[in-house]
NUDRENTOR-218795 format. One record per atom (N, C-alpha, C): residue number from 1; residue in one letter; chain; x, y, z. Coordinates in steps of 0.2 Angstrom, whole numbers, plus 2048, in hexadecimal, padded with zeros to 3 digits. Layout:
N
+-----+---+---+-----+-----+-----+
:   k : r : c :   X :   Y :   Z :
+-----+---+---+-----+-----+-----+
: NUM : A : A :   X :   Y :   Z :
...
+-----+---+---+-----+-----+-----+
//
This chain:
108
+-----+---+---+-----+-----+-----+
:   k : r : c :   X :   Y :   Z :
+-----+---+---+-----+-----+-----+
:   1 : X : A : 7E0 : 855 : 7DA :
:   1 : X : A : 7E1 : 84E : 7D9 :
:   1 : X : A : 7E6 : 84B : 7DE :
:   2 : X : A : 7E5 : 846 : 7E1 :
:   2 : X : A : 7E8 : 844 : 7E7 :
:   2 : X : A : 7EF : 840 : 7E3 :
:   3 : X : A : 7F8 : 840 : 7E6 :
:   3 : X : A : 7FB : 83D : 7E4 :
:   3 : X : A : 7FE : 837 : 7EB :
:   4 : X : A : 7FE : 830 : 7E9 :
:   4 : X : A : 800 : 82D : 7ED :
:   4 : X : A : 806 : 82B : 7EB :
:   5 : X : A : 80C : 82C : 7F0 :
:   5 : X : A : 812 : 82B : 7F2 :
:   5 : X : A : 813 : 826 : 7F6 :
:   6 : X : A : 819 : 821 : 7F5 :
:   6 : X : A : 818 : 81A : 7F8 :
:   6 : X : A : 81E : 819 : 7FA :
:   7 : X : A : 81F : 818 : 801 :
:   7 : X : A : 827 : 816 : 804 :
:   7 : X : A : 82A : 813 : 806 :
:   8 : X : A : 82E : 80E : 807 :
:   8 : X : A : 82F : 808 : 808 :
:   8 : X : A : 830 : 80A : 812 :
:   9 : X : A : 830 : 807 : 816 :
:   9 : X : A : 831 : 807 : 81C :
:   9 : X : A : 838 : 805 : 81E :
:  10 : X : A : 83E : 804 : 81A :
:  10 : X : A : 841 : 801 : 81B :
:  10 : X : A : 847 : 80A : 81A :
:  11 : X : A : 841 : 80F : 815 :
:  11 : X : A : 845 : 814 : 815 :
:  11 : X : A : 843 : 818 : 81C :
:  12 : X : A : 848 : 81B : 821 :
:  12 : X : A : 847 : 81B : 827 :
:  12 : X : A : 843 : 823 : 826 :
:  13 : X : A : 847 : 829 : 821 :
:  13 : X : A : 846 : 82E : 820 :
:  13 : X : A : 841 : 830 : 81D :
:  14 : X : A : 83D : 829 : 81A :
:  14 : X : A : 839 : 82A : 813 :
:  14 : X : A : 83A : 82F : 80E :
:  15 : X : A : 840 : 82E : 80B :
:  15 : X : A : 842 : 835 : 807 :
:  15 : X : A : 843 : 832 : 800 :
:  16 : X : A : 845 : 82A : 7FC :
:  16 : X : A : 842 : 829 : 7F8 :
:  16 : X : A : 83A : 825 : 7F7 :
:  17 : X : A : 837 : 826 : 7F2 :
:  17 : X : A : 82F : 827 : 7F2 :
:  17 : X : A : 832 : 821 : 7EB :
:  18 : X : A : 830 : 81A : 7EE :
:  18 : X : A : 82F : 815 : 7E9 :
:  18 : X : A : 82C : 816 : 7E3 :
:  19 : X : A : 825 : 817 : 7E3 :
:  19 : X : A : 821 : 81A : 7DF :
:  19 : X : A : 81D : 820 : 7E0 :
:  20 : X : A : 819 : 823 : 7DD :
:  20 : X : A : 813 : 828 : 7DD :
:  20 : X : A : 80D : 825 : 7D7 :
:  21 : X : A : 808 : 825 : 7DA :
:  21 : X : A : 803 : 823 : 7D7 :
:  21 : X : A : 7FE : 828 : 7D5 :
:  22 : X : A : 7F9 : 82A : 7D1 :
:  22 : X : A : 7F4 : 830 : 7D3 :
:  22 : X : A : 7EE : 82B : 7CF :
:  23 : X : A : 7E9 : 82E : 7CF :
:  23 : X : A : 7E2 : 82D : 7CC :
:  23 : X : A : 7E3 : 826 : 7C8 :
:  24 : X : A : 7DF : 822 : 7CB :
:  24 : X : A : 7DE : 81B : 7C9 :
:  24 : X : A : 7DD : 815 : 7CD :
:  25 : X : A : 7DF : 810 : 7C9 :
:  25 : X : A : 7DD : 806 : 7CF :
:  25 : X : A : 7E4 : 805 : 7CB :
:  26 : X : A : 7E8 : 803 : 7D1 :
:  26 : X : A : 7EE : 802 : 7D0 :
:  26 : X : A : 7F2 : 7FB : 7D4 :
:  27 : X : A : 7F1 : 7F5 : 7CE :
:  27 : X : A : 7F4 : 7F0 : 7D3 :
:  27 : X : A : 7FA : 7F0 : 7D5 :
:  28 : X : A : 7FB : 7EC : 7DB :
:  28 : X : A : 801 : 7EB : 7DE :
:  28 : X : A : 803 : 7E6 : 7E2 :
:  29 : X : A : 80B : 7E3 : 7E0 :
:  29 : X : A : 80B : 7DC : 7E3 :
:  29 : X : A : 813 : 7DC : 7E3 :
:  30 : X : A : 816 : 7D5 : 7E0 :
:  30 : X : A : 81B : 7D3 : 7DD :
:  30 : X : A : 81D : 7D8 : 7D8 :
:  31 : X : A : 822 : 7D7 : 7D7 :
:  31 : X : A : 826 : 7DD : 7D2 :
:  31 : X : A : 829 : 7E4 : 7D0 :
:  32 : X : A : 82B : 7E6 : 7CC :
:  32 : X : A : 82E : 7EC : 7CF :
:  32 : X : A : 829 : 7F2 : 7D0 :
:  33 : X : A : 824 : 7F3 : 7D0 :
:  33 : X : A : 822 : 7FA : 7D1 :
:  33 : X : A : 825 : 7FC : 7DD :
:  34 : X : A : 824 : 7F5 : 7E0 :
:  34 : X : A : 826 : 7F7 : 7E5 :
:  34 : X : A : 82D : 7F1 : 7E8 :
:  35 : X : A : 82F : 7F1 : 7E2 :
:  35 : X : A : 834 : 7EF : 7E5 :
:  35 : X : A : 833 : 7E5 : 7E7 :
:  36 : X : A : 82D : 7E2 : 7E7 :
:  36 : X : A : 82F : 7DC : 7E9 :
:  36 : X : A : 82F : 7D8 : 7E7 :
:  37 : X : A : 831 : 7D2 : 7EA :
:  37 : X : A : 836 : 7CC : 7E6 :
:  37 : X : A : 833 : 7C4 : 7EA :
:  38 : X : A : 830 : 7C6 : 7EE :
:  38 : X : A : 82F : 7BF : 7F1 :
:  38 : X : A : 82B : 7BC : 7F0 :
:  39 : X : A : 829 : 7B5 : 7EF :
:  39 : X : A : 822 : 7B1 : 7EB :
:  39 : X : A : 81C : 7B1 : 7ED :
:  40 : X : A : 81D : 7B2 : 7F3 :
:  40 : X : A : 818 : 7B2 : 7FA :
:  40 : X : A : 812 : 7BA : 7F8 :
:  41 : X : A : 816 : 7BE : 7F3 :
:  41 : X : A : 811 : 7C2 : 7F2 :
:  41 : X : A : 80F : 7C3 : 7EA :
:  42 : X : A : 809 : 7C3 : 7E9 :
:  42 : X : A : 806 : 7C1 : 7E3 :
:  42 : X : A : 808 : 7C6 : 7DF :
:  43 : X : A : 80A : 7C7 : 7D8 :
:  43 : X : A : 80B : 7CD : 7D3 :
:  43 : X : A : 803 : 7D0 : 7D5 :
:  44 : X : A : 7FE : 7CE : 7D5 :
:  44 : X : A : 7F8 : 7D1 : 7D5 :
:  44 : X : A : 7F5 : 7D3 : 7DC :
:  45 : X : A : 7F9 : 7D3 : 7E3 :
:  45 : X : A : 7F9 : 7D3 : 7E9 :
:  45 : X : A : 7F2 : 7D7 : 7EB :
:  46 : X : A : 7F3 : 7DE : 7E9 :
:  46 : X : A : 7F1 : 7E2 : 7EB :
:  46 : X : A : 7EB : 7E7 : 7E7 :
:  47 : X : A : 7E5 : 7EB : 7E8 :
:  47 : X : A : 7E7 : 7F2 : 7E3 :
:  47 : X : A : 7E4 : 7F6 : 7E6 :
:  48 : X : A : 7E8 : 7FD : 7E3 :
:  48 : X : A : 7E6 : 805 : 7E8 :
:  48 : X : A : 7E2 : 807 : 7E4 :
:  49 : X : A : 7DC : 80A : 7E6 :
:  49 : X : A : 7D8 : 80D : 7E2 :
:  49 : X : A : 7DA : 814 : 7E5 :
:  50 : X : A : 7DB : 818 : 7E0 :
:  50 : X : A : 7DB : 820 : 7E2 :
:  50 : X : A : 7D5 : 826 : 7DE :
:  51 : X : A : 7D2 : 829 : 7E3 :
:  51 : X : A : 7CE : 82C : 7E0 :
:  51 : X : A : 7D0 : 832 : 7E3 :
:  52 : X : A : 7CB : 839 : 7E2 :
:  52 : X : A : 7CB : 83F : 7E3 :
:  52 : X : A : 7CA : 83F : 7E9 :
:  53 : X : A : 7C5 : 83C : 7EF :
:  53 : X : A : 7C2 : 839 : 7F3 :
:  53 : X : A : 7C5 : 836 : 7F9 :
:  54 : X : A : 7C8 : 833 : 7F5 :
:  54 : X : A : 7CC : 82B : 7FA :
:  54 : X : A : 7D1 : 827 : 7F7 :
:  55 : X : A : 7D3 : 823 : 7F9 :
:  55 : X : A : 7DA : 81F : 7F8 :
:  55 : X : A : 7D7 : 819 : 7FB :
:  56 : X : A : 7D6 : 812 : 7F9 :
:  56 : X : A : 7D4 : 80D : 7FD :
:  56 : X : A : 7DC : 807 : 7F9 :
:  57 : X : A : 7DB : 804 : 7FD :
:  57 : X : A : 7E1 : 7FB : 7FD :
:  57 : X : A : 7DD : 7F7 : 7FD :
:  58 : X : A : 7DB : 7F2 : 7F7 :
:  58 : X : A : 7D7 : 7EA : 7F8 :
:  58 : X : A : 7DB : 7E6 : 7F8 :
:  59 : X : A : 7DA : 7E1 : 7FF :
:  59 : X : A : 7DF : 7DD : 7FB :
:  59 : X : A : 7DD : 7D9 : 7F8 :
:  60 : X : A : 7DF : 7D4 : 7F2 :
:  60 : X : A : 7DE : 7D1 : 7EC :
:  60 : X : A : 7E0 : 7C8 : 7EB :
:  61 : X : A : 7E1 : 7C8 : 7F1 :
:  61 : X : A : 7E6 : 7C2 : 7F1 :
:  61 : X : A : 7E4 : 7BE : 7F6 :
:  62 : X : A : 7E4 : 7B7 : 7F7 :
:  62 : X : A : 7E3 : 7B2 : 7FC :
:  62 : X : A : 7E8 : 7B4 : 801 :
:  63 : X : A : 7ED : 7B7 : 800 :
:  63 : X : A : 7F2 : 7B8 : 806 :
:  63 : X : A : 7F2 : 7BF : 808 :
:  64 : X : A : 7F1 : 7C0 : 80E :
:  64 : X : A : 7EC : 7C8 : 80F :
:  64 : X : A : 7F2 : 7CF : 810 :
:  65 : X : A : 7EE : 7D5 : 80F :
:  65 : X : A : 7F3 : 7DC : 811 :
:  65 : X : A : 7F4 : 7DC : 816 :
:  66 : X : A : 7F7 : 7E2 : 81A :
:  66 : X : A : 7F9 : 7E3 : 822 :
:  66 : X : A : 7F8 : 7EA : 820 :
:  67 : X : A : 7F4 : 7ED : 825 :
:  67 : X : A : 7F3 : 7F6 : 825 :
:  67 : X : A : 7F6 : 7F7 : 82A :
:  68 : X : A : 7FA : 7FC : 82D :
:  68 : X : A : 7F9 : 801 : 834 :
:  68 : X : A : 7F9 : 806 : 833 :
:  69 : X : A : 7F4 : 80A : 835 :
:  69 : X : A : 7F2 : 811 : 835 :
:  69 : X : A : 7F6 : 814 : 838 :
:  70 : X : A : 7F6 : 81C : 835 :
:  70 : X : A : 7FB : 821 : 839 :
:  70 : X : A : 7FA : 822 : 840 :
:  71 : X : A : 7F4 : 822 : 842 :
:  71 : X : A : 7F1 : 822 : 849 :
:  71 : X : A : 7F1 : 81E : 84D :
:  72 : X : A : 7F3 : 81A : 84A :
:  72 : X : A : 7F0 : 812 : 84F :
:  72 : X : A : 7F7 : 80E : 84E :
:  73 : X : A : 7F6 : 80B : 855 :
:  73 : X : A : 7FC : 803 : 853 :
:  73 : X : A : 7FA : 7FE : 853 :
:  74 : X : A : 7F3 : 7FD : 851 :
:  74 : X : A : 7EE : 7F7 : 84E :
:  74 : X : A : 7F1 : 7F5 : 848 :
:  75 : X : A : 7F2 : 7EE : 848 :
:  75 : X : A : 7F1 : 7EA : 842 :
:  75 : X : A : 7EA : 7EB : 83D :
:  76 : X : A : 7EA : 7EB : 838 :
:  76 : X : A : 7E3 : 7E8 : 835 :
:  76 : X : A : 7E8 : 7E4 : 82F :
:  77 : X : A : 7E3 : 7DD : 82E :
:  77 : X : A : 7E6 : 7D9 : 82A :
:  77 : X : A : 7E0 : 7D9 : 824 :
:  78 : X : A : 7E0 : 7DB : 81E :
:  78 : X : A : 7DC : 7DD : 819 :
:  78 : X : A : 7DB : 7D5 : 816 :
:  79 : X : A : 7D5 : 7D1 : 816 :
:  79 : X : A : 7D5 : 7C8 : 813 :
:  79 : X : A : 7D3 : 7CC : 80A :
:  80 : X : A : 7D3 : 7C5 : 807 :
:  80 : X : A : 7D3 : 7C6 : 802 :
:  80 : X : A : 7CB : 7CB : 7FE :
:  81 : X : A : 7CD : 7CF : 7FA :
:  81 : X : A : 7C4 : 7D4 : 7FA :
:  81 : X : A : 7C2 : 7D8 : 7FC :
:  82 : X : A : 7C8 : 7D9 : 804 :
:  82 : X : A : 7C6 : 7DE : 809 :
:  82 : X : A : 7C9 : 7E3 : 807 :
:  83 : X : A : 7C7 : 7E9 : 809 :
:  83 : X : A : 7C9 : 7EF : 806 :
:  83 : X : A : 7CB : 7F6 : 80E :
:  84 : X : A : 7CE : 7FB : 80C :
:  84 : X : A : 7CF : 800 : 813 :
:  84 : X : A : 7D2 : 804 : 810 :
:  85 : X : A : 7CF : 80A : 811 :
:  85 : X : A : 7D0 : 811 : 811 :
:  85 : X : A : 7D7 : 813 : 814 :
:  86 : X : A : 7DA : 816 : 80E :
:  86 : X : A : 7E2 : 817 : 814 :
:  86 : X : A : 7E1 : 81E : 811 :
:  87 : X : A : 7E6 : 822 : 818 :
:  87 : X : A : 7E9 : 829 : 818 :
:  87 : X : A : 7F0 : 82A : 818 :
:  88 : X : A : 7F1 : 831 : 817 :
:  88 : X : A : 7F7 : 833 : 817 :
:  88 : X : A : 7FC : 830 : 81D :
:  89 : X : A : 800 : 82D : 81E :
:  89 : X : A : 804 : 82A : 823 :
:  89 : X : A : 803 : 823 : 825 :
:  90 : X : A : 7FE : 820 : 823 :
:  90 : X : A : 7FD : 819 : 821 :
:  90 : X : A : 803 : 812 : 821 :
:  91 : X : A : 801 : 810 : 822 :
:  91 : X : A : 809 : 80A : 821 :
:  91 : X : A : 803 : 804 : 81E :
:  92 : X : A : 805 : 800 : 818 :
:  92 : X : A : 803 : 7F9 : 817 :
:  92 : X : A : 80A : 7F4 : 815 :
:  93 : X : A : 808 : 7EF : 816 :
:  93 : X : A : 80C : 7EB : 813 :
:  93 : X : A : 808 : 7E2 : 812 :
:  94 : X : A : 80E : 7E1 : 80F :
:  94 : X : A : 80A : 7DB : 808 :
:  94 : X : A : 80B : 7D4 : 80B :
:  95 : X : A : 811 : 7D4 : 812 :
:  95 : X : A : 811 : 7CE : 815 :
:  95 : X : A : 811 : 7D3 : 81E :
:  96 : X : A : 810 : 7CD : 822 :
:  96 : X : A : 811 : 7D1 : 827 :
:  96 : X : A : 816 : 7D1 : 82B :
:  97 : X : A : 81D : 7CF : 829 :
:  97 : X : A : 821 : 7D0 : 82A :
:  97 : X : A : 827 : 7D5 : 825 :
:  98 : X : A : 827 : 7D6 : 81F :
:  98 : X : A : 829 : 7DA : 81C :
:  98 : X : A : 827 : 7DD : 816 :
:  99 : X : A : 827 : 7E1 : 813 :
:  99 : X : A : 825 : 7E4 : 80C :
:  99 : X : A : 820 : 7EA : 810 :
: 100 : X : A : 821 : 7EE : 814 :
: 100 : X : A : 81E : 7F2 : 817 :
: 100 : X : A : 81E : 7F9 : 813 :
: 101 : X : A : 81A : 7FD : 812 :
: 101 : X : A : 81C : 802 : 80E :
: 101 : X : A : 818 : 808 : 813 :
: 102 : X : A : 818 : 80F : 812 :
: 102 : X : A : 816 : 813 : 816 :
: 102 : X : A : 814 : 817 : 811 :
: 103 : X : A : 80E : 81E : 810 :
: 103 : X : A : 80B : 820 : 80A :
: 103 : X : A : 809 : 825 : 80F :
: 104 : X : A : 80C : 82C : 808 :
: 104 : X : A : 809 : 832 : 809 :
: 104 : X : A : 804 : 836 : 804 :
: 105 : X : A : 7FE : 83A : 805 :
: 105 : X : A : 7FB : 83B : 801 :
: 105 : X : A : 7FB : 842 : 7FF :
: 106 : X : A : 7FD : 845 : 7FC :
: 106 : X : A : 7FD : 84C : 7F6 :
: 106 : X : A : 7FA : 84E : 7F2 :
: 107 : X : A : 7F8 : 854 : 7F3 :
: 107 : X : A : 7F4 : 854 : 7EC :
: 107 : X : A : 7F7 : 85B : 7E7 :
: 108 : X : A : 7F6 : 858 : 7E3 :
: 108 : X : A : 7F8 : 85C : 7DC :
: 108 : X : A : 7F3 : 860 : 7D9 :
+-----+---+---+-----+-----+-----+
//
């Protein structure tokens, strides 16, 4: 069973892990699970489906996600409904200027 670990980008070392998430649809946005406070992102922003398979991010919200792949230094902006596959190493964040987080994937 796969465990996702979620890091803020602002930790350089990534040595504290915000949250860890495992098996399930997990919303995300506004509020504490990561930390944010700004109005501009919706309590319902976001959700990670995690399966044994894959880990996917939709965004859920008229204000869109921001992905960068570990491999790439491409933007993809996720509009609202869109959805993408993310991997170990992955970066999203919820505006695209700040709220960036970086995620590892584990399994248990």
């Amino acid at each position: 069973m796969p465990l996702l670990n979620i890091f803020s980008l602002d930790d350089v070392d990534f040595r504290n892990i915000i949250v860890s998430l495992s098996n399930g649809s997990h919303i995300i946005g506004r509020g504490e699970l990561l930390n944010v406070n700004d109005k501009r992102v919706s309590r319902k922003h976001a959700q990670i489906d995690i399966t044994d398979d894959a880990v996917t991010l939709t965004s859920t919200h008229q204000n869109p996600c921001f992905i960068k792949a570990s491999q790439s230094s491409n933007l993809t902006i996720l509009k609202q409904n869109e959805r993408h596959e993310l991997s170990s190493g992955d970066q999203f964040a919820l505006l695209p200027d700040n709220y960036w987080f970086k995620i590892t994937l584990n399994q248990i």
